[in-house]
N, C-alpha and C positions, 0 to 999 in steps of 0.2 A: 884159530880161535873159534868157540863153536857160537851158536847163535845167544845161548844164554850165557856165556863169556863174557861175547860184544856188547850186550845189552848192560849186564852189569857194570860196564866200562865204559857209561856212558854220564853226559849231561841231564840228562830222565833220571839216571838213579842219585845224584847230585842232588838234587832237586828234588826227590822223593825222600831219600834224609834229612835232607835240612825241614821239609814240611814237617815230619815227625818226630824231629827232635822239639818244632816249635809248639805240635801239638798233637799229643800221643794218642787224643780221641778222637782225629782226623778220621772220616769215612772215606770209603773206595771211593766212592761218589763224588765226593768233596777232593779228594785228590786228582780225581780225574778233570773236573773241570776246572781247578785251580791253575792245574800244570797243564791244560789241552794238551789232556791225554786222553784216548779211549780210554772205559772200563775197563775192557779186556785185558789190554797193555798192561793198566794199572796191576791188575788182578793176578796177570804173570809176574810181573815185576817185584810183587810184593812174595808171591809162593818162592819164588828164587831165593829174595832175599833172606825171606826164613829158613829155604832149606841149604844155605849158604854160610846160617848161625849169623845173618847181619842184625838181624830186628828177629824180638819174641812178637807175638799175636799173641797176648790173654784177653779171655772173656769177660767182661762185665758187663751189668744191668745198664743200661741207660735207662733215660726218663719216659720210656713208654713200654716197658716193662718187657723189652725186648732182649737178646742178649746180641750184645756188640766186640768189637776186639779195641782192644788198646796196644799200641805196636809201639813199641820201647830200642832203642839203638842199643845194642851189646856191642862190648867192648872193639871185639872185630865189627862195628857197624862203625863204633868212632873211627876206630884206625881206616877203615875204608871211605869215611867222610873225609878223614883230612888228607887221603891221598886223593881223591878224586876231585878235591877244594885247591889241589898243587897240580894237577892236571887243567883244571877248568881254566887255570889264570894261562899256564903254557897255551891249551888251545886258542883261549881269548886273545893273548899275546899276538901268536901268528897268524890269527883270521883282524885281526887289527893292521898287524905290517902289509898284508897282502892288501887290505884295503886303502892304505894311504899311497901302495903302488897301483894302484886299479886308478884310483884319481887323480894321479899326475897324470898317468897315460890319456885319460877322459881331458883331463883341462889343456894337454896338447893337442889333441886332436880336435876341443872343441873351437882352438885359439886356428885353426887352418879352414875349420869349414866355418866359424863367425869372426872371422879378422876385424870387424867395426864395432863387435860388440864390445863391451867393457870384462874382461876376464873374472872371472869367479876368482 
């Protein structure tokens, strides 16, 4: 899988869909600091996307007479949302399972080195 594969096959771009589907006149800026992301990342992330056919970029005017993009989900951007929304929950899932065995192992070992405390 190549780098922009990976990236695209991620929780970052999860996340960069769902912000644009919630708000199509989201800036790079605002994305970035929404999702702590760099710029940059973002700024790849989004060139991908378009040349991927996930999200259009059209231009329009905003309020200071500037011209800005408005990034709209194409059809393959839903279809790509609700695979990576069926991904996110499997990842969530097994970084979930691993954590409730991470904590029994912690509440064993913390029951041998504090035997008087009251167990968590």
């Amino acid at each position: 899988m190549d780098k922009q594969a990976k990236i695209l096959d991620s929780e970052k771009t999860l996340h960069v869909l769902r912000e644009i589907e919630q708000n199509p006149q989201v800036t790079q800026r605002n994305l970035a600091e929404k999702l702590e992301i760099s710029l940059g990342q973002i700024n790849f992330l989004l060139k991908a996307l378009i040349d991927k056919g996930v999200i259009e970029a059209k231009n329009f005017k905003n309020s200071k007479n500037k011209f800005a993009y408005m990034y709209m989900l194409t059809p393959e951007g839903i279809k790509m949302k609700i695979e990576l929304t069926q991904k996110f929950f499997i990842w969530k899932t097994e970084e979930y399972k691993k954590l409730q065995q991470e904590i029994e192992i912690l509440k064993k070992e913390a029951s041998y080195i504090f035997p008087e405390k009251e167990r968590i």
